[in-house]
N, C-alpha and C positions, 0 to 999 in steps of 0.2 A: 504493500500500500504506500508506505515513505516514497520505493521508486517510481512508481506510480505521479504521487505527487510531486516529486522534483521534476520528472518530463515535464509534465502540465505546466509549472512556472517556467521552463526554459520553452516552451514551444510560446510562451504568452510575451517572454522578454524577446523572441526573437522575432515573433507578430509588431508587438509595439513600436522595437525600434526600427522596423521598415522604414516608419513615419519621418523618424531622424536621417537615417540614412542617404535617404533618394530625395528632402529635401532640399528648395532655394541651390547655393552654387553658384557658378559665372553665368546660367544662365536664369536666374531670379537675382535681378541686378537692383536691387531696392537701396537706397544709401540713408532711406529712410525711416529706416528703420530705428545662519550666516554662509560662508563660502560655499563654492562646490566642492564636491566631496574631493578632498586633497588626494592626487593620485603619484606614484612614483616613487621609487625608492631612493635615496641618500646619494645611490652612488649612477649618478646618469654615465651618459658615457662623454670624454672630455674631448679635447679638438682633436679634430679628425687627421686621422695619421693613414700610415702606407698608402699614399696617394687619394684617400677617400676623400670626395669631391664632396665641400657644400651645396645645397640646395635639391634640388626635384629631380629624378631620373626619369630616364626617357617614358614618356608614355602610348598606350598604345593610340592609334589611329580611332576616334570616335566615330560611332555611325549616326551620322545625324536626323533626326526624325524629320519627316515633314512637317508635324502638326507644330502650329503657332504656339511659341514659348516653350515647345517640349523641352523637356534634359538630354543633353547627349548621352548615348549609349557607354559612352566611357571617361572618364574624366581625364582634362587633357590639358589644365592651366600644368605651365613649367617659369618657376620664379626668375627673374631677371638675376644673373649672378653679381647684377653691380648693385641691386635693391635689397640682397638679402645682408644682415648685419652681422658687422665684420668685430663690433666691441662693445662696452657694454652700453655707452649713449646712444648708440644708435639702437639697439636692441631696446631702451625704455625709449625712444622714440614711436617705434611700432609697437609696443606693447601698448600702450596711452593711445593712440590714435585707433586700435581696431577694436580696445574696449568697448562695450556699450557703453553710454551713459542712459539718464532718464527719459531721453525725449527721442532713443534709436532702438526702443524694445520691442514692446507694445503698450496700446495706451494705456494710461492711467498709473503707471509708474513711478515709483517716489523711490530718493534715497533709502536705505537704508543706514543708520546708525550701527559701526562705523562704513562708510562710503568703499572707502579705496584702502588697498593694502600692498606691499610689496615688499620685492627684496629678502624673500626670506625660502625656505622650500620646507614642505610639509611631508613628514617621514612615518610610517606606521610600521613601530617596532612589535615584534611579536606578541607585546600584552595587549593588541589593537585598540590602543587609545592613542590618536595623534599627537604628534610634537610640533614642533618646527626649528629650522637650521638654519645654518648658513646655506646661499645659494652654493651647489656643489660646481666644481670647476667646468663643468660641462655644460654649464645654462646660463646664457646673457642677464635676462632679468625674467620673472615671472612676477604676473602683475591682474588683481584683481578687484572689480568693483559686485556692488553689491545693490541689487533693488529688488524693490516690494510693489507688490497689490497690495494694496489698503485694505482693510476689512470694511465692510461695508454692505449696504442689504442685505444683512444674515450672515453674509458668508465673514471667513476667518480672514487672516492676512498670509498672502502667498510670500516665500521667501525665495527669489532669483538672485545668479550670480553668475560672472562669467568669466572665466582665468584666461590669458594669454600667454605663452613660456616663449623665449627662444631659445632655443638651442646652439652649438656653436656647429652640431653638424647632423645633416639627416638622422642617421645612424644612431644619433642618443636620443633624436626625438621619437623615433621608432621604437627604440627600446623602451620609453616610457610609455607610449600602447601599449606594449607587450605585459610589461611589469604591472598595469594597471589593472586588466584582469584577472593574473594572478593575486591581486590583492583580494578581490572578493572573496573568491576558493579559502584561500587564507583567514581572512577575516569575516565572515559574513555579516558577525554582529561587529561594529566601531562605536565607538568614543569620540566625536567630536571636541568636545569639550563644552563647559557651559553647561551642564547638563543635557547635553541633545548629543542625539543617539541614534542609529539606524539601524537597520536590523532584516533580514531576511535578505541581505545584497546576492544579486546573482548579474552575470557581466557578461558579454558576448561581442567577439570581435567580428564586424561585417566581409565577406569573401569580399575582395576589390570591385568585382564586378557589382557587386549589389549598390557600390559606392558611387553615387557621383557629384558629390558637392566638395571630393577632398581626397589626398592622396589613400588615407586610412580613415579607419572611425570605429568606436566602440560605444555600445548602450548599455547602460546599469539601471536598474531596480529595487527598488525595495521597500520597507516602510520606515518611519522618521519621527520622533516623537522629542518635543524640548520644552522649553515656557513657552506659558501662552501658544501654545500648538494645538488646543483642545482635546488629546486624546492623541491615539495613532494613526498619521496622516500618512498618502501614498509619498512615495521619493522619485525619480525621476532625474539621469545626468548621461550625459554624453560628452565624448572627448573626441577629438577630431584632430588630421594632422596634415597639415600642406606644407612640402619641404621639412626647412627645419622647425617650422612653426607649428606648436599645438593649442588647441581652444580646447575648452570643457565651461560646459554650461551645466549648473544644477537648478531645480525647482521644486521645492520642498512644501507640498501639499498645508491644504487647511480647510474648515470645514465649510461647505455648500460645494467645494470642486472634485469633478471627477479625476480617475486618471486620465482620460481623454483630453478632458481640459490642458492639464499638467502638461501631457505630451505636444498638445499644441503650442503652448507657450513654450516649451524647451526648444521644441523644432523651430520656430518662429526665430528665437534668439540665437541656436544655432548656425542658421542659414546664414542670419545678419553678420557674426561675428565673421563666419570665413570668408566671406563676399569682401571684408573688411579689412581681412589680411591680404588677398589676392589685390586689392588697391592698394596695398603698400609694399607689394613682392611685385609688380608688374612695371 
C-alpha cells in the first residue's frame, strides 16, 4: 500500500510540473511581468578547468510549430559568451536585474518583510535543518527577493520568492540541478527555520525534451506549515537553469488557494524570471 502510494505522489508531481516545464521561454516574451526552498550543496563546482567552456552548449535544431505563439519543439536560446559574467559585479549585476520585483509577478503583489537577501549560500546538513555560508568558490553571487499575496476575501497570504545564482561555469550550475533533487530523497521533511517546515518533498528532474523554456529544470512538492500559515498548506518550487545561470521560484500555499492556483503562480513567475535572464545573457 506505502508503494502504492509513493507512485500516486510521483505520477501527481510529474502531472503538475508539466505546467512549469513547457511554460513562457523566448517565446512568451512578456517583460511584464520566506525564500524558496534553499537548494544545493556547500560544495558547487568552482571555475571551470581542463578546457571546460562557460556558458550554453550546443543545442539541438528546434522544430518550429506553425501555430501563432506556439513553443519551439526544442529549446535553442545559446548565451552571448561576452554577456555571461566573468566576476563577481557583474554577476550581482544580473542577478538584480532578472529578479522579480512587485510590479513583474502577478498582480497584487507586495513586499514581503524582509525584501531582498544575498551573498550568502544555503546548505542542508544531514540533520535537514538549513544553515547558511559563505558563497562557495564556484558561485558569483546568488540573490533573492521575496513577495506576497495579501490575505484578503477569506483567503490567507501567499508567500513567493524567486532566487537567481550565477555560477562561474555551466558544469557547477548543473551540478546544482542534480544535487537539488537528491536533497528531497534525503530530506523529505526540512527545517527552514522560523518555525516553518515542509514536509512530504518529492523532486523530479524534466527529460530535456519535455523542457522548453531553459536549458534544465526541476519541480518539487510538498506541504509547508509556519506562522500564520493556518494549518498545512500545499508547497510548490521549481529551479531552472540556462547556461550558467539558475532560477528557483517557490510559493508556499495559504488558505482559500488550490494547488492549481499555486502552480499557476509559480509557473507565471517562473517563465518571467528566465525570459529575464535570457535578456541579460543575449
Amino acid at each position: 500500500m506505502k508503494l502504492m502510494l509513493v507512485g500516486t505522489r510521483v505520477a501527481a508531481v510529474a502531472a503538475a510540473g508539466v505546467l512549469l516545464a513547457g511554460c513562457g521561454g523566448s517565446a512568451s516574451k512578456d517583460k511584464d511581468g520566506s525564500d524558496p526552498k534553499p537548494s544545493g550543496s556547500a560544495k558547487q563546482g568552482g571555475p571551470a578547468t581542463g578546457g571546460e567552456k562557460t556558458g550554453a552548449s550546443k543545442k539541438p535544431d528546434p522544430k518550429q510549430s506553425t501555430l501563432p505563439g506556439a513553443l519551439p519543439s526544442a529549446y535553442d536560446f545559446t548565451p552571448d559568451p561576452d554577456r555571461v559574467p566573468k566576476n563577481a559585479a557583474q554577476a550581482r549585476k544580473l542577478t538584480r536585474n532578472a529578479a522579480l520585483g512587485e510590479n513583474d509577478w502577478t498582480a497584487g503583489m507586495v513586499r514581503h518583510t524582509p525584501y531582498e537577501s544575498g551573498g550568502s549560500w544555503p546548505v542542508l546538513p544531514d540533520s535537514c535543518v538549513w544553515t547558511r555560508s559563505a558563497l562557495p568558490p564556484g558561485i558569483l553571487d546568488s540573490f533573492t527577493r521575496r513577495l506576497d499575496i495579501p490575505a484578503q476575501g477569506g483567503k490567507g497570504r501567499v508567500q513567493g520568492a524567486v532566487t537567481v545564482t550565477v555560477h562561474r561555469s555551466e558544469a557547477g550550475a548543473d551540478r546544482e540541478i542534480k544535487d537539488t533533487v537528491q536533497e528531497s530523497f534525503r530530506c523529505p521533511d526540512q527545517e527552514l527555520g522560523g518555525g516553518q517546515r515542509l514536509s512530504g518533498l518529492m523532486s523530479l528532474q524534466f527529460d530535456q525534451k519535455d523542457v522548453r523554456n531553459a536549458d534544465a529544470s526541476l519541480f518539487e512538492a510538498g506541504k509547508y506549515t509556519g506562522p500564520e500559515s493556518g494549518g498545512v498548506q500545499d508547497y510548490v518550487w521549481s529551479k531552472s537553469r540556462i547556461g550558467p545561470v539558475t532560477t528557483a521560484v517557490s510559493v508556499k500555499g495559504a488558505k482559500g488557494y488550490t494547488n492549481t492556483d499555486l502552480l499557476r503562480i509559480a509557473a507565471e513567475g517562473g517563465a518571467k524570471v528566465l525570459y529575464r535572464v535570457e535578456l541579460e545573457l543575449k
